[in-house]
N, C-alpha and C positions, 0 to 999 in steps of 0.2 A: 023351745027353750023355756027354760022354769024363768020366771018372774026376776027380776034384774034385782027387786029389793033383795030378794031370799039370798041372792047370789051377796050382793054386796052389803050385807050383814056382814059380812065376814070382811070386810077391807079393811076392822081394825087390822084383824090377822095379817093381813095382806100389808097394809102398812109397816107392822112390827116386822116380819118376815122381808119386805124391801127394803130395810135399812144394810144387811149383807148384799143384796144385790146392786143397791146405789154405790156402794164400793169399786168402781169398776177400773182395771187394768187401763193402762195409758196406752196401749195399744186400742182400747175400743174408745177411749173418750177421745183420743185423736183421728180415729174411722170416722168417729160422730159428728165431731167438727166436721171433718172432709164430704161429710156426704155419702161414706161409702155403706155404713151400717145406721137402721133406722128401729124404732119400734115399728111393728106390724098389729093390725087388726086383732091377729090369734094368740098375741097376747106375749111373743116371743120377739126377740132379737130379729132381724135378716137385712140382707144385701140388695144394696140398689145399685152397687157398683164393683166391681170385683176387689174382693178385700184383700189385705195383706194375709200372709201366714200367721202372724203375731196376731192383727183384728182377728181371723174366720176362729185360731183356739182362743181365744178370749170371749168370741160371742158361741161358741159352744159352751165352754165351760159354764158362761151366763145361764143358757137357754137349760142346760141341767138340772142347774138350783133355780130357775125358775120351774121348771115340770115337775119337781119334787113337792116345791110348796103349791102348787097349784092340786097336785095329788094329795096332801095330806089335808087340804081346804076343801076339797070335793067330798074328802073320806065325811069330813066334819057336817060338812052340811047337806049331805045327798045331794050331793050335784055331779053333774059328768065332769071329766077335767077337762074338755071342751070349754065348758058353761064359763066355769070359774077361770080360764084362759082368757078368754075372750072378753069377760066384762073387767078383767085386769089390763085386757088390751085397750078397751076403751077407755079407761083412767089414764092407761099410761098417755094415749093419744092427747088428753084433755089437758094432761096436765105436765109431761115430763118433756115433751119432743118442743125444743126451744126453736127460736127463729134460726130459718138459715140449716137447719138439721133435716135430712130424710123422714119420710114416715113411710109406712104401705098398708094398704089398704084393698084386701081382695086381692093381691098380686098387681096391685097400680103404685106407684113410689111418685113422690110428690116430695117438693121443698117447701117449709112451712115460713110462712109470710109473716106480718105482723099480726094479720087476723084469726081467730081461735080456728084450729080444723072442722071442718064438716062433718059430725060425724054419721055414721049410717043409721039408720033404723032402729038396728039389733041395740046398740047402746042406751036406748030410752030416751 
């Protein structure tokens, strides 16, 4: 993996670009609360519990316009859209997924406590 700064040079980008994605349908902010949809490692939405209909198209339509700006961030900075996924995943883990909310990690789903997540390695 190229160098986490290289990658997160770009988080203005990524900032300005998550102001459409923090908009999110009450179908996923109410999953969120429930527990059933979490942020994940790879930088995308997913399920720690089986979602509604309303949540699963609402965290598709998320996971779209996120894999677009993640592509057009990769284009920008020579990175794989892996790279820029995944150190987006680690922000979001750090900073987005509230007490009481799902997270996953590797395919492990976890409820987040009062204390900051653990994160792995790859995050820096």
């Amino acid at each position: 993996m190229k160098t986490a700064a290289k990658i997160m040079i770009g988080s203005a980008l990524l900032a300005l670009a998550g102001i459409a994605i923090a908009q999110e349908a009450p179908a996923l902010t109410q999953a969120r609360a429930a527990g059933v949809v979490g942020e994940q490692l790879d930088g995308y939405l997913g399920f720690a519990k089986a979602p509604s209909a309303d949540a699963k198209a609402a965290v598709d339509a998320t996971n779209i316009k996120r894999r677009a700006i993640y592509t057009d961030l990769a284009a920008k900075k020579n990175a794989t859209v892996q790279e820029v996924a995944t150190a987006r995943g680690c922000e979001q883990l750090a900073t987005r997924v509230k007490q009481g909310e799902a997270y996953g990690i590797n395919g492990t789903w976890a409820t987040k406590g009062a204390a900051p997540i653990t994160l792995p390695a790859v995050c820096g």
